[in-house]
C-alpha positions as CSV (number, residue, x, y, z in Angstrom):
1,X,43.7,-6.2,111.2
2,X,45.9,-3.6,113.8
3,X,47.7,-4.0,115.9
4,X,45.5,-3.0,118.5
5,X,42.7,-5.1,117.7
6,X,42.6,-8.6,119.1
7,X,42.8,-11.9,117.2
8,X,40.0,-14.1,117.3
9,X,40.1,-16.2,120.2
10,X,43.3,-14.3,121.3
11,X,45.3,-16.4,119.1
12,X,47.6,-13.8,117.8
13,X,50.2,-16.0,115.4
14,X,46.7,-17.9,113.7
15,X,45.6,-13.7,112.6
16,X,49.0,-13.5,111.5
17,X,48.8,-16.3,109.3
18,X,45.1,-14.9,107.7
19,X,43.1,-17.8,109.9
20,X,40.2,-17.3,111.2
21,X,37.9,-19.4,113.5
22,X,33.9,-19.8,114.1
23,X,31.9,-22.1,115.7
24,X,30.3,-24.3,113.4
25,X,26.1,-24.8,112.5
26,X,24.9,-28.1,111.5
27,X,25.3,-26.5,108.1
28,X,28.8,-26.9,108.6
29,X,28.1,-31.1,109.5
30,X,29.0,-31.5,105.7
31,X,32.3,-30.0,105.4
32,X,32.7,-31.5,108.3
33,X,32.2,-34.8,107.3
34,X,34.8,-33.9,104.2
35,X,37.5,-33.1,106.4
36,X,37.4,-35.9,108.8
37,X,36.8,-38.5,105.5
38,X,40.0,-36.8,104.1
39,X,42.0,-37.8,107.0
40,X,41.3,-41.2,106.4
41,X,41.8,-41.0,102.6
42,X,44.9,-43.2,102.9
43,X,44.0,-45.6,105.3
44,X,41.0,-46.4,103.1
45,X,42.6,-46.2,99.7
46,X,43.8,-49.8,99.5
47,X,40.5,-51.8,99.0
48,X,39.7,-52.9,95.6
49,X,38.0,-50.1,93.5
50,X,34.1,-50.2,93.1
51,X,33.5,-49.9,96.7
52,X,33.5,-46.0,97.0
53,X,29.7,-45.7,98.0
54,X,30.5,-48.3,100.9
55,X,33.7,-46.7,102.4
56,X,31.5,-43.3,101.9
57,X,28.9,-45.3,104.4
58,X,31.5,-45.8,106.5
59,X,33.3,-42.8,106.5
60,X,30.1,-41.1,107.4
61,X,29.5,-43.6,109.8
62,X,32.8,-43.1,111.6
63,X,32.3,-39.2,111.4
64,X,28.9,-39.2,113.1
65,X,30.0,-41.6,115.5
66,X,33.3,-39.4,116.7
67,X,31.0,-36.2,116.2
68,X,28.3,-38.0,119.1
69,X,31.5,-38.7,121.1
70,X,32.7,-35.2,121.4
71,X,30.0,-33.7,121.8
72,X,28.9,-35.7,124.2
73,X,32.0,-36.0,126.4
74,X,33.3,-32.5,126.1
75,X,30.0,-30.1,126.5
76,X,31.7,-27.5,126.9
77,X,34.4,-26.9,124.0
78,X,34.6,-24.9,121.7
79,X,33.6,-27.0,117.8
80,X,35.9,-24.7,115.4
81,X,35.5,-24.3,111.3
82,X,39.0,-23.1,110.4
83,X,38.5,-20.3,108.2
84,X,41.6,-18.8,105.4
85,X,40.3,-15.7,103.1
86,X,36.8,-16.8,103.5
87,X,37.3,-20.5,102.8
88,X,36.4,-23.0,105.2
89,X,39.9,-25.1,105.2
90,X,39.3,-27.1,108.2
91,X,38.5,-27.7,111.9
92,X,39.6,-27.4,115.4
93,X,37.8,-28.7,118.4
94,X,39.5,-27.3,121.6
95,X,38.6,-27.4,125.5
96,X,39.5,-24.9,128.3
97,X,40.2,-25.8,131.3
98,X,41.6,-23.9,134.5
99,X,45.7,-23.2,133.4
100,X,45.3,-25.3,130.2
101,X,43.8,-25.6,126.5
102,X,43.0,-28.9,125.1
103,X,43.1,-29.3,121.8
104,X,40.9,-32.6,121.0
105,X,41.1,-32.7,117.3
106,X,42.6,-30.7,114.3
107,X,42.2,-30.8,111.0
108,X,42.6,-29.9,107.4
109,X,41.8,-30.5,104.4
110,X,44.8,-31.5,102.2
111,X,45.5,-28.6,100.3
112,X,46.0,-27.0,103.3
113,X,48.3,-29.3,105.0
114,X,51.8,-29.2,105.6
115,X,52.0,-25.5,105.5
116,X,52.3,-25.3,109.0
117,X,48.9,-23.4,109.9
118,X,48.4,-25.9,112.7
119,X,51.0,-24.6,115.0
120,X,49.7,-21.3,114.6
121,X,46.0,-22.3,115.2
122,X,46.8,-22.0,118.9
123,X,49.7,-19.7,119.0
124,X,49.5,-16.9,121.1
């Protein structure tokens, strides 16, 4: 990308850093589902093994249930798949509102954490 040319969603240090951002489909309600379900992996990783298809319930469960909630509360954000060299790596729900953005949830999945690509998500 130029110089000249603008970053997607004007976030200047995310281009920088080869991310890219589009709103999701409800084909995207999959990977979705993955990366929210991998931010509880630890939480849920204690219970006795041979459960897997029941936290997998719940996991969905939760996700659907936090998915409703946004959208219902914040009509107006913008619902984000993270994208890095053509690889959806995770999401980023954000709000505007007059002088301020909001993020409301950010996410990746865990190859992709620690690498510090969420403080340049929003980075101008």
């Amino acid at each position: 990308m130029s110089a000249a040319a603008p970053a997607p969603f004007g976030w200047a240090r995310a281009a920088e850093a080869g991310l890219r951002f589009r709103r999701f489909t409800d084909a995207d309600l999959p990977f979705l589902a993955r990366v929210y379900a991998s931010t509880r992996a630890e939480e849920l990783a204690a219970p006795p093994r041979g459960i897997d298809a029941q936290k997998a319930a719940f996991l969905d469960m939760q996700f659907r249930a936090q998915h409703a909630d946004y959208q219902t509360n914040y009509p107006n954000a913008d619902w984000l798949v993270i994208m890095r060299g053509g690889e959806a790596i995770g999401r980023l729900y954000i709000d505007r509102w007059p002088g301020q953005h909001c993020i409301l949830d950010i996410a990746f999945l865990p190859e992709h954490r620690g690498k510090g690509l969420a403080r340049r998500c929003c980075a101008t």
